[in-house]
N, C-alpha and C positions, 0 to 999 in steps of 0.2 A: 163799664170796667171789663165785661169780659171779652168785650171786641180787640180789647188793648192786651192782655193775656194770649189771644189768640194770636196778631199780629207778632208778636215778641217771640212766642213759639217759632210762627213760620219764619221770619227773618232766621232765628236761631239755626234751624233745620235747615233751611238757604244756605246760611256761613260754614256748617258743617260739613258739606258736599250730598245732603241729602237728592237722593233721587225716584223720584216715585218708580216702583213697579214695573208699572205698566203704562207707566210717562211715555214718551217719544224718546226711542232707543232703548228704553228699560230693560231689564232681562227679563220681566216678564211678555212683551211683546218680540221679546227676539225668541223666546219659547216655542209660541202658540201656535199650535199646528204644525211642528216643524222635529217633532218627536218619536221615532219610531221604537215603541215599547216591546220587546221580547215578550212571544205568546208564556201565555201561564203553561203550567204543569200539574196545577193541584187546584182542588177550592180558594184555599188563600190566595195562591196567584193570581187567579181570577179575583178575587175581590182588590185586591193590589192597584191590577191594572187599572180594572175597571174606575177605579177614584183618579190614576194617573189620567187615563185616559179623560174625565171629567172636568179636570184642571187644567192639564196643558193642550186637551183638543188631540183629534186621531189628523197623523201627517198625512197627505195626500203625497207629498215630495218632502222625506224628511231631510233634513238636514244633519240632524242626531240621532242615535240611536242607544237606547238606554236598557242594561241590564240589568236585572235587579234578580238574587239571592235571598230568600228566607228563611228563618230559622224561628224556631219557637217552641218551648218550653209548658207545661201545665208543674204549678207547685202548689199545694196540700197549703192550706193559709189558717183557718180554723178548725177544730178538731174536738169533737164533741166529747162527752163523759164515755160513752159508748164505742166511741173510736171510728166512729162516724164524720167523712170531711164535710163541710157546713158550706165552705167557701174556698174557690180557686184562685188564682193569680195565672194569668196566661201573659207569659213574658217572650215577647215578639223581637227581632233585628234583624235589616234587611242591609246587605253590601250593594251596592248599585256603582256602577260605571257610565258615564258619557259620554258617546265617543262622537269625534265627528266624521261624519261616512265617506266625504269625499276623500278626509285624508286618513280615518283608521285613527285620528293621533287620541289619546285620553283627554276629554276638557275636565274631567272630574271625576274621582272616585273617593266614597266615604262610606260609612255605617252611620244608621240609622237602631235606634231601642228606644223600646215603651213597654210597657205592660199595662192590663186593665183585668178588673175582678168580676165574679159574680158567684152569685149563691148558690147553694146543693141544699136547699132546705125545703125544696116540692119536694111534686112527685119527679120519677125517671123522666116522664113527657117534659115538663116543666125545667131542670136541671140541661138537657139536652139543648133545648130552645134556649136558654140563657149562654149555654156554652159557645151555641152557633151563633147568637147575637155579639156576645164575647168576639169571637173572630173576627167577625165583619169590624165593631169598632177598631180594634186592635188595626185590621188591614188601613180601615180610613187614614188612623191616627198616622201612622208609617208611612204612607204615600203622601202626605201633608206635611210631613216632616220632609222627604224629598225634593218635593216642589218647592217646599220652604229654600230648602238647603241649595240648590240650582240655581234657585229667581235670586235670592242673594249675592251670588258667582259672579266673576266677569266671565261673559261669553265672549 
């Protein structure tokens, strides 16, 4: 029974105009390797990249090249009897551009937000390391959203 469930899915997917990814001509194969990502400027940028660069591959001869803008926020979330903050929200959005190089022309501009938490209930060593872990997620989450957002796209 569930080979039948499965089949009725893919037929489904078929009649809808599904198209894999990184199928033959996908946008994710019209991506890869073919990206040239603006150097960072700050820690975050660098973690940005660096996951961009993991997904869509470092261009050798790019074809596109992609801006990306960050912005980010730290907000007070819990708040002890003391008036002590227990817990942060670091709220992240990044505007990125895609242009393509031979002709300059935009193939795509949007924004990207997410946010993620973490505790202030160590010590100062412990709090710090959460924060910078906090970033890192936060950079992954945004740059995933990117790729998302592109491989989606008609290129």
């Amino acid at each position: 029974m569930h080979w039948l469930k499965t089949a009725l899915l893919c037929l489904t997917l078929a009649a809808c105009g599904f198209e894999p990814v990184y199928g033959p001509n996908g946008s994710g194969t019209a991506l890869q390797n073919r990206v040239q990502i603006d150097p960072p400027n700050d820690r975050e940028g660098f973690l940005l990249v660096q996951r961009l660069e993991e997904r869509l591959g470092r261009a050798g001869d790019p074809a596109y090249r992609l801006a990306v803008s960050l912005s980010a926020a730290l907000q007070s979330r819990a708040i002890d009897p003391d008036g002590d903050v227990r817990r942060f929200h670091l709220i992240g959005g990044a505007n990125y551009t895609l242009t393509d190089t031979g002709t300059g022309a935009v193939i795509r501009s949007d924004r990207v937000n997410n946010f993620v938490g973490y505790s202030a209930t160590g010590t100062n060593v412990a709090t710090v390391a959460a924060q910078r872990d906090a970033t890192q997620r936060l950079m992954t989450i945004l740059a995933d959203q990117i790729v998302l957002q592109l491989q989606a796209g008609d290129l």
